[in-house]
Steps between C-alpha positions, in 0.01 A plus 500: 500500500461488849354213673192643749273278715160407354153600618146447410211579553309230353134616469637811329682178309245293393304830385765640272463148399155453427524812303723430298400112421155679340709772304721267358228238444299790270848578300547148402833487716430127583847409639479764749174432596583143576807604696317781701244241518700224672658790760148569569409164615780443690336767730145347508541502873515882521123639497377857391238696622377535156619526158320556167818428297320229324109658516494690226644661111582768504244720241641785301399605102678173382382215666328396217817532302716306745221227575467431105948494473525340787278230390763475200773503677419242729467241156806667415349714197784791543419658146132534594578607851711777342237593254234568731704699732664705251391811640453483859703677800426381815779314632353109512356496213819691307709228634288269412556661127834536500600138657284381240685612240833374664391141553347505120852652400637192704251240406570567135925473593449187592247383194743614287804335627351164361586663156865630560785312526690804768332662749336840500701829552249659755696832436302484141194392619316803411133429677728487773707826433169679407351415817829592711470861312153549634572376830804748497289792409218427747808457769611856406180616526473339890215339375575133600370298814727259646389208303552733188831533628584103582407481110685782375828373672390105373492681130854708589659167597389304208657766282828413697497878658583341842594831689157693396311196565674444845434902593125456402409175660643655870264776434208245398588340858475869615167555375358182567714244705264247542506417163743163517593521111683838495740339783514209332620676179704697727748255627519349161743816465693518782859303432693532834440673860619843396227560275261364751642737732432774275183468467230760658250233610127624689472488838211201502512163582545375218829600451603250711311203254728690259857450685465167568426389146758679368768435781417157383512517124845624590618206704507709783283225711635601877328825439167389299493246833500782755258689315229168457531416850459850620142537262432134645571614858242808429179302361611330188592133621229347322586665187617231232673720291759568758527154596589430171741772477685379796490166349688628231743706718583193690545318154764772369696471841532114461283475768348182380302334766312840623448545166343164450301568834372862429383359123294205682384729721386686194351247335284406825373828451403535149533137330391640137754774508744414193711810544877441597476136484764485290749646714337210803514237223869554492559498848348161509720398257811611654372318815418199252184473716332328197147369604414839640625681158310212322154602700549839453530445107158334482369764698598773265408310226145430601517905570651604179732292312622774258625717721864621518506394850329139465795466192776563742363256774459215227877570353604473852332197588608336120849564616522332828428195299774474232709689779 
């Protein structure tokens, strides 16, 4: 794939943004929504003339429908979600259906693993393969949205049909490439550079969000660099999620010190922000820079002291003292 210099315009930016914050926001696609979210604030600075992104819902015959599921879905009632959109066709509201059913089908998985002693065979699940046979027939029938899509290739990947699911998550990102979840999925797939390379990618922006996660899933930090400080260089400096990510790319070339510096520089930014501090936490450690990986363990655990990340920093810090 051929490296090409990066652009932007960034009101057309931060509208495609906007956009797509409130569709993903009505679909439930909360990940996403943060993500698009935190690009979106990194360009606070760039004003528009007017925008009525956030103004208004858009009303069609359903919106009673998808007020009432989305209600459920948002206390995580899937099954009644489902049931109340059973038989409507506009787009949000028969994603809203159809993820429903997916995160019930998952919700259930992981209910009933308390009860087994191996784990599930998700090519048997058959909620799972009964929702992958609609989604196939509706994709035959061109009848899916990108966000349909992003779910059908989630469902196609769960049943471990990696090259189907790979085909239809680069035409989810066709359809609708602001949608952070079906490139997320995306490089989840792609093993080595050649089948990167392969890959019939759209001609928008994001595409370049795309290449440097996945340049750097793949180790391949010189080039996931070039790409961050290019998007930096054309509005995005403020963004934390590429300051993080060149955290990390400094971190897999040994870099330690910029590392170090580009995760306190990080941390100035957004103190709360738990993500990734398990890769800092180790970098700490490695620099045995102990009363800074000892504040940084209360911290997390006066934000959240289950989480993965808060774990890893208290291992780490547990170690440098029988070490």
């Amino acid at each position: 794939m051929a490296e090409e210099s990066i652009k932007l315009d960034l009101k057309e930016v931060k509208l495609d943004l906007q956009k797509a914050i409130v569709e993903c926001s009505q679909r439930g696609l909360l990940h996403s929504t943060k993500w698009l979210s935190e690009l979106n604030f990194a360009l606070q600075e760039v004003k528009l003339e007017s925008s009525n992104a956030f103004t208004q819902l858009d009303n069609d015959d359903e919106t009673e429908h998808y007020l009432l599921a989305k209600s459920y879905f948002d206390l995580k009632e899937y099954d009644r979600c489902a049931h109340f959109t059973e038989f409507c066709q506009v787009p949000r509201t028969r994603f809203l259906h159809l993820y429903s059913r997916y995160l019930s089908g998952e919700k259930k998985k992981i209910e009933d693993m308390t009860d087994i002693t191996t784990p599930p065979d998700p090519t048997q699940n058959a909620s799972l393969r009964e929702l992958g046979s609609e989604l196939m027939r509706d994709h035959l029938a061109r009848k899916l949205d990108g966000y349909a899509l992003y779910l059908y290739g989630v469902v196609l990947k769960r049943l471990e049909l990696l090259g189907e699911a790979a085909e239809v998550l680069v035409e989810a990102a066709h359809k609708e490439p602001m949608h952070w979840g079906s490139w997320l999925e995306l490089a989840t797939l792609i093993t080595d550079r050649t089948k990167l390379n392969s890959l019939v990618l759209p001609d928008h922006w994001m595409k370049h969000f795309f290449l440097g996660h996945a340049f750097l899933e793949q180790q391949l930090n010189d080039d996931a660099l070039d790409i961050y400080f290019a998007l930096q260089q054309q509005g995005f400096e403020k963004s934390t999620y590429l300051i993080a990510q060149t955290a990390i790319a400094f971190h897999n070339r040994r870099d330690v010190d910029t590392a170090i510096t580009t995760f306190r520089r990080l941390q100035k930014c957004d103190p709360f922000r738990l993500d990734n501090l398990d890769t800092y936490s180790n970098l700490l450690y490695v620099r045995e820079l102990r009363v800074e990986l000892a504040r940084l363990a209360h911290e997390a655990c006066e934000i959240d002291k289950y989480r993965v990340e808060t774990c890893c920093v208290v291992v780490f810090l547990q170690a440098t003292t029988t070490a």
